[in-house]
BASETI-576371 format. One line per field, with one value per residue: residue number from 1; x, y, z of N, C-alpha, C in turn; residue in three letters. Coordinates in steps of 0.1 Angstrom, whole numbers, plus 5000, padded with zeros to 4 digits. Example, Ala and Ser with C-alpha at 12.3 -4.5 7.8 and 13.67 -1.06 7.14 Angstrom:
REM BASETI-576371
n: (1,2);
n.px: (5132,5128);
n.py: (4943,4978);
n.pz: (5078,5071);
ca.px: (5123,5137);
ca.py: (4955,4989);
ca.pz: (5078,5071);
c.px: (5132,5129);
c.py: (4967,5000);
c.pz: (5078,5079);
res: (Ala,Ser);
***
This chain:
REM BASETI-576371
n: (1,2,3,4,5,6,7,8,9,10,11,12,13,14,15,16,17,18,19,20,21,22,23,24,25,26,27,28,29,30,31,32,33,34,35,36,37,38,39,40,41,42,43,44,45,46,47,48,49,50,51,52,53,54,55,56,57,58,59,60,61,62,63,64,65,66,67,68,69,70,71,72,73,74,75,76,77,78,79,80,81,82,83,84,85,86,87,88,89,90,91,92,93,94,95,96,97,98,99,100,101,102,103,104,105,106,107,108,109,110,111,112,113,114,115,116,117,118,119,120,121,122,123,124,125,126,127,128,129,130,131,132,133,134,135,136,137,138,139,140,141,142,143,144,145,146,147,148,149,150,151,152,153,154,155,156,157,158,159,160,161,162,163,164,165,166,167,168,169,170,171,172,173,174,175,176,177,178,179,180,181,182,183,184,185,186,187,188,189,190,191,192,193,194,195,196,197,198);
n.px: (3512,3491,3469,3452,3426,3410,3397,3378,3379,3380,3362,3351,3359,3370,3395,3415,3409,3415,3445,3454,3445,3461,3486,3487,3484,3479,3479,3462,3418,3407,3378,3353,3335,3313,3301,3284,3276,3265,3265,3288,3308,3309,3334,3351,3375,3406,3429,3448,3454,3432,3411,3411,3409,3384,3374,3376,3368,3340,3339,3344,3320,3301,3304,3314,3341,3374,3393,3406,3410,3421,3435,3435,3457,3467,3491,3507,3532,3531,3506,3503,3502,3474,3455,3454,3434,3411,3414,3398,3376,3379,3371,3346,3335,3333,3349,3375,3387,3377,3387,3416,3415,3410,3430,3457,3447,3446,3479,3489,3507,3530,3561,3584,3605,3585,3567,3567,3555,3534,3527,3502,3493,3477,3469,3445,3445,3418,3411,3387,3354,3356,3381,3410,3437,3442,3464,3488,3499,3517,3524,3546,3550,3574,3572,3564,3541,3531,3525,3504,3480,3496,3494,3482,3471,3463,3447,3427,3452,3470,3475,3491,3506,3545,3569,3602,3623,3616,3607,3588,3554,3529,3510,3516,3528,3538,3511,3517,3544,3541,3524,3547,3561,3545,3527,3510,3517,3544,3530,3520,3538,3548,3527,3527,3546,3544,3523,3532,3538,3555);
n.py: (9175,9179,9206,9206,9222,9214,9174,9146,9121,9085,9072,9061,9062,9074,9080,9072,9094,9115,9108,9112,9140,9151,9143,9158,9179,9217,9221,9209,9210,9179,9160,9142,9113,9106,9130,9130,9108,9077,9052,9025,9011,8979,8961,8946,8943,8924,8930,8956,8976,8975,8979,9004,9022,9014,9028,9053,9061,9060,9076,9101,9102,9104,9127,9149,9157,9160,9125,9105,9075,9053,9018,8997,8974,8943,8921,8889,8870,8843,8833,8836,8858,8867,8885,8901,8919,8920,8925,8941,8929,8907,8896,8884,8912,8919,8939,8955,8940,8918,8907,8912,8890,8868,8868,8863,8838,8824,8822,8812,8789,8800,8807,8833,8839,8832,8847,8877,8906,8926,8959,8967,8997,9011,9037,9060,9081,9105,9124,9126,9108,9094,9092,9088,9081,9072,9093,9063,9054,9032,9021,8999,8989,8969,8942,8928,8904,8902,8884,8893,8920,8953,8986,9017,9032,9042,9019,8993,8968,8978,8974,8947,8945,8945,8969,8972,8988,9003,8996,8992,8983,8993,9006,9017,9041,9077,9097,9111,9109,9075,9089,9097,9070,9052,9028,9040,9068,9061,9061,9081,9100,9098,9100,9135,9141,9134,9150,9177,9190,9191);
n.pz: (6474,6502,6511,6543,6567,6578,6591,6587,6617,6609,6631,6664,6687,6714,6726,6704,6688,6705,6710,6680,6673,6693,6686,6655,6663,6660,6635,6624,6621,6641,6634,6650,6636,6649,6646,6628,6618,6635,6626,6620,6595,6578,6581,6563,6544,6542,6555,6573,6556,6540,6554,6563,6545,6534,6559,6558,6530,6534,6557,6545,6528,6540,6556,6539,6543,6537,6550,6571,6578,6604,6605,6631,6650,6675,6668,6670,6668,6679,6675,6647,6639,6648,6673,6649,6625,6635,6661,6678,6682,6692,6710,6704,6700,6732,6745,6757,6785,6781,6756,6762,6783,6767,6749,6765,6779,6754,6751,6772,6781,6770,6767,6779,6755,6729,6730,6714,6698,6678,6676,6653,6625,6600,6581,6562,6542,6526,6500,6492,6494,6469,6460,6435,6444,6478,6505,6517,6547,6570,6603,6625,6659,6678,6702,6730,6745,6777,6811,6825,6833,6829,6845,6837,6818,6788,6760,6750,6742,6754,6782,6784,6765,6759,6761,6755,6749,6770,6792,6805,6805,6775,6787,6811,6803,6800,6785,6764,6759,6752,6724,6713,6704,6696,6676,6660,6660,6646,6618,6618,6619,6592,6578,6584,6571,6542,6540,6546,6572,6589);
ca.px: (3509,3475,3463,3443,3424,3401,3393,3370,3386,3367,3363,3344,3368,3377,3413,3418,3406,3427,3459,3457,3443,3478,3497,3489,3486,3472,3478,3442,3414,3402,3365,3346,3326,3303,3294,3277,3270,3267,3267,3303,3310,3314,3351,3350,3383,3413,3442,3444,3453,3417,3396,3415,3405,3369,3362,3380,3358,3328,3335,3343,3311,3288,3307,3318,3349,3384,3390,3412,3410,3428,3433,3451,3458,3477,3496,3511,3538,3530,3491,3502,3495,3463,3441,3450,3421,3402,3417,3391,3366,3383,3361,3333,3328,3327,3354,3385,3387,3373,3399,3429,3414,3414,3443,3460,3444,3457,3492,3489,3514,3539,3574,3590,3610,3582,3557,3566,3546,3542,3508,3502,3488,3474,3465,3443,3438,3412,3400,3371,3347,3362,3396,3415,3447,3446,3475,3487,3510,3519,3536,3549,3560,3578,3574,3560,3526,3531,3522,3497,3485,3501,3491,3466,3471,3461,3433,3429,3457,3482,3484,3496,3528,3556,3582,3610,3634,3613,3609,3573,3539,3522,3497,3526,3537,3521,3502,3528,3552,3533,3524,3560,3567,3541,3527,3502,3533,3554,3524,3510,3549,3552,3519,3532,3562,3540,3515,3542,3534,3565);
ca.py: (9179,9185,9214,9203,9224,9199,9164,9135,9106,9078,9065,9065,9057,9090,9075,9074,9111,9125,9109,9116,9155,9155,9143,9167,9193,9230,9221,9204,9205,9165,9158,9126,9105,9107,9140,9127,9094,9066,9036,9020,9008,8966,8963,8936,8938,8914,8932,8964,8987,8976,8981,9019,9027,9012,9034,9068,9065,9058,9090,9116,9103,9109,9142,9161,9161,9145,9119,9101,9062,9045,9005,8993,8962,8936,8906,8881,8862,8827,8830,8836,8871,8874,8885,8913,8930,8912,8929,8948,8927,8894,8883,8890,8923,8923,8950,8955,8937,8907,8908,8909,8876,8854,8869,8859,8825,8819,8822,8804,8782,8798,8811,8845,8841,8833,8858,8885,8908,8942,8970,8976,9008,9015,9051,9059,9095,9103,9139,9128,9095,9084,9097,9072,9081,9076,9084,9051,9053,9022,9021,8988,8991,8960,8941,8916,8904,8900,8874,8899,8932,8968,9001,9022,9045,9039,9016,8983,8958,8984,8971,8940,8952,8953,8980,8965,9004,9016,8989,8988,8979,9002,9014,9026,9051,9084,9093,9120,9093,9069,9097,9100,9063,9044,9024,9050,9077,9062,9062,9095,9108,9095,9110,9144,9141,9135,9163,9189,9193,9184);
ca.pz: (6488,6502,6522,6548,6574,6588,6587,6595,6618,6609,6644,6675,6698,6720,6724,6691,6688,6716,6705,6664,6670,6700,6671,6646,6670,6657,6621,6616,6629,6640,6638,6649,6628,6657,6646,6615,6616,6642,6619,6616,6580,6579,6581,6549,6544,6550,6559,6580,6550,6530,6564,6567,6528,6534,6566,6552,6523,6545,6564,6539,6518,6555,6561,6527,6545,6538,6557,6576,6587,6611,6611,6641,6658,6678,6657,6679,6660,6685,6672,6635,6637,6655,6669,6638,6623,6646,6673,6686,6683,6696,6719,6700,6707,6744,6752,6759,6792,6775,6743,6768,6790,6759,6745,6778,6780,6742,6754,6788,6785,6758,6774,6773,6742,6719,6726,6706,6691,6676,6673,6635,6623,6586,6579,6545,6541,6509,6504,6490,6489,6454,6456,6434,6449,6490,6509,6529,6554,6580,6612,6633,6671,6686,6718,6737,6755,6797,6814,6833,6830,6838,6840,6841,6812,6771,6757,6742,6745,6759,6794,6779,6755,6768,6754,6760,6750,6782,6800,6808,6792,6771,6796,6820,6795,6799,6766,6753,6753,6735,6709,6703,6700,6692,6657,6653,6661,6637,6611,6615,6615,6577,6571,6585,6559,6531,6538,6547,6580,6597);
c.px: (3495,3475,3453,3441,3421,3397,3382,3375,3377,3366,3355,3347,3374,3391,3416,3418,3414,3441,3459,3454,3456,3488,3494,3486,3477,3469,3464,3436,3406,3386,3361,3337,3311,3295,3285,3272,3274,3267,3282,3300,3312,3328,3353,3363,3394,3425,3438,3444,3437,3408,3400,3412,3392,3363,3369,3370,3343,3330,3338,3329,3299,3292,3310,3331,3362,3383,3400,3410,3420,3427,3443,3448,3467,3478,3507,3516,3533,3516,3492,3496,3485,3464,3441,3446,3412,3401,3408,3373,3368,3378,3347,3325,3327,3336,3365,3394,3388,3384,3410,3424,3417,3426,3454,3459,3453,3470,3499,3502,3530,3549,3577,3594,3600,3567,3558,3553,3548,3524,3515,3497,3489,3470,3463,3437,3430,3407,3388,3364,3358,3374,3404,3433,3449,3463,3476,3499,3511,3528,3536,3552,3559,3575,3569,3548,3533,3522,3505,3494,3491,3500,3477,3464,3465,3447,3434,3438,3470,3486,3486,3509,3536,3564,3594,3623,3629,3610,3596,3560,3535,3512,3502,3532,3529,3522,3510,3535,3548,3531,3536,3563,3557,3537,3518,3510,3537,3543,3522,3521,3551,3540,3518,3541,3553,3526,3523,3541,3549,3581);
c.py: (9183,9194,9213,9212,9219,9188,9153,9125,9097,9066,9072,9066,9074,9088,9079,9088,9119,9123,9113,9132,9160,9151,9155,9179,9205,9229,9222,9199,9187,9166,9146,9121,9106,9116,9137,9113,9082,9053,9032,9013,8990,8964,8949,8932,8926,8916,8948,8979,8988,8982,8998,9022,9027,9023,9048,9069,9065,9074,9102,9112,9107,9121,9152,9163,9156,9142,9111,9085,9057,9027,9003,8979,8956,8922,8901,8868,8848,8823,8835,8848,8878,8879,8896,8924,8928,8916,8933,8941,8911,8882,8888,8900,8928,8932,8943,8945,8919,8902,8902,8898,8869,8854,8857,8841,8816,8819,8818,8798,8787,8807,8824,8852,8839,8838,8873,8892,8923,8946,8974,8987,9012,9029,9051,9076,9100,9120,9136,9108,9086,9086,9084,9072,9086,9075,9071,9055,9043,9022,9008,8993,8973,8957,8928,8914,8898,8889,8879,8914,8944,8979,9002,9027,9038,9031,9002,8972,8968,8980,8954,8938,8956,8960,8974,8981,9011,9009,8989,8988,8994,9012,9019,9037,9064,9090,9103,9114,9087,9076,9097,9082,9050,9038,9035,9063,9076,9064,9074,9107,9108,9105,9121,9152,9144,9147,9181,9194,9194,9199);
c.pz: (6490,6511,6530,6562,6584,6582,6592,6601,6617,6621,6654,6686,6702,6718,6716,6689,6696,6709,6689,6666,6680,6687,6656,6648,6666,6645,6617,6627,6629,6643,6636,6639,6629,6652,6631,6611,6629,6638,6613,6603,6584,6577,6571,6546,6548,6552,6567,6571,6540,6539,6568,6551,6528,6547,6562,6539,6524,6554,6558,6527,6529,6556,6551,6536,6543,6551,6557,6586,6595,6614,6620,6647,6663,6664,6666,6670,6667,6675,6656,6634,6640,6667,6655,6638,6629,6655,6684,6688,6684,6700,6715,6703,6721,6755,6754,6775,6786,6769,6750,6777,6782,6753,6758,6778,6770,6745,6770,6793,6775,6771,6772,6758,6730,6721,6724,6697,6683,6672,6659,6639,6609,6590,6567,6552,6527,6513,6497,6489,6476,6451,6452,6438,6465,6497,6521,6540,6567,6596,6626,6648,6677,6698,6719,6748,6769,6798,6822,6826,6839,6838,6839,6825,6796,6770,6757,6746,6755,6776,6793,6769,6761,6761,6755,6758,6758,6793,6812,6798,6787,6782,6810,6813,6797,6784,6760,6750,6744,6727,6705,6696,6695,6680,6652,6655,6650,6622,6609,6613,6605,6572,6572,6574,6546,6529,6545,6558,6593,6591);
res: (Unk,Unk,Unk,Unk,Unk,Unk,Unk,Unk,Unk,Unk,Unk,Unk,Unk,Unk,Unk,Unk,Unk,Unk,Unk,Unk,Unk,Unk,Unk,Unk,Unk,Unk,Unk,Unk,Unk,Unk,Unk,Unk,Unk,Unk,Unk,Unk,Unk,Unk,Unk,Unk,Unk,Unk,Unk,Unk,Unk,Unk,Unk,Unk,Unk,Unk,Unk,Unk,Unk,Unk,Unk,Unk,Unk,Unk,Unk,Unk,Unk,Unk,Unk,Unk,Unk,Unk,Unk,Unk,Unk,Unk,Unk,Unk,Unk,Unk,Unk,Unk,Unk,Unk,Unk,Unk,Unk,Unk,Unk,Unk,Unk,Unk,Unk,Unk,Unk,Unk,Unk,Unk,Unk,Unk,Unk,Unk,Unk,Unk,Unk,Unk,Unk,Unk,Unk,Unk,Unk,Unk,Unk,Unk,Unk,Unk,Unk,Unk,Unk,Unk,Unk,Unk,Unk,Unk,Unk,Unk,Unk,Unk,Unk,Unk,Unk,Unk,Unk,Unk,Unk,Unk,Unk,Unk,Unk,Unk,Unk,Unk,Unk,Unk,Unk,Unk,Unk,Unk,Unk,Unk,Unk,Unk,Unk,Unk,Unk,Unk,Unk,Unk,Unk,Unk,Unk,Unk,Unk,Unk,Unk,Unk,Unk,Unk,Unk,Unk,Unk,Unk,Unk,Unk,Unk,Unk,Unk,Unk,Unk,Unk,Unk,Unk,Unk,Unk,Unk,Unk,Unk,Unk,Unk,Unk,Unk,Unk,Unk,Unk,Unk,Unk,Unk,Unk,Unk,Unk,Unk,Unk,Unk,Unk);
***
């Protein structure tokens, strides 16, 4: 078990930072990346647990601090699991607005039944740069891309997912909700368990 006060998220994304410091609540405290470095790591990897190992050990070697990565993404069983790791940078970078048009376009003509999908979520926690034992912990949530979007609320692809156990998109949910059920929820619940927090 580790004792953790505080940690580094290795992210610059506010989102990201509001929901993981509401998810582990008083316990620890979350600090951005921001506060120490503005240069994001090359995400080299090719799966979503290598690209959360490469930027956790990228932010506790900038900070002296453990550290805590997050890979997340959409995987869209029609498009063979993309856009992925890709996710966020779909449409070459040009925002989240962007991402969800081609998304969208890619799936123009496909039917209800076979646009399934689900938001991954890796989590690598390292307390230090070289730690040769990070923990991992994963978390899936199910659903389905809309034909349109909905909502106001979340980031990224979320007013595009539909829930289907609540019976609106991601970005109709308000954000305590999603903390409880989302893939970074179900992740950051495992890694609760295995750092004793829970």
């Amino acid at each position: 078990m580790m004792l953790l006060k505080e940690l580094v998220l290795a992210s610059h994304n506010a989102g990201k930072l509001k929901e993981l410091q509401a998810m582990l609540g008083e316990h620890v405290r979350v600090r951005s990346i921001g506060e120490f470095s503005s240069v994001e790591p090359e995400e080299t990897g090719l799966s979503f647990v290598e690209n959360a190992i490469l930027k956790a050990r990228n932010a506790a070697r900038v900070s002296g601090l453990p550290a805590l990565a997050d890979d997340s993404g959409l995987a869209v069983d029609f498009l063979g699991g993309a856009p992925g790791i890709y996710s966020a940078r779909y449409a070459d970078g040009q925002g989240d607005a962007a991402n969800n048009a081609k998304l969208l376009d890619a799936l123009k003509d496909v039917p209800d039944g076979e646009r399934g999908a689900q938001f991954v979520c890796a989590l690598a926690l390292v307390r230090h740069a070289d730690d040769p034992l990070p923990i991992l912990c994963e978390g899936l949530w199910h659903g389905s891309i809309l034909h349109e979007a909905r909502g106001e609320q979340g980031f990224g692809y979320d007013p595009l997912f539909w829930v289907p156990e609540r019976q609106c998109s991601s970005a109709e949910l308000a954000s305590d909700e999603k903390n409880r059920i989302s893939h970074r929820a179900r992740a950051m619940a495992l890694l609760k368990q295995r750092l004793g927090l829970t």
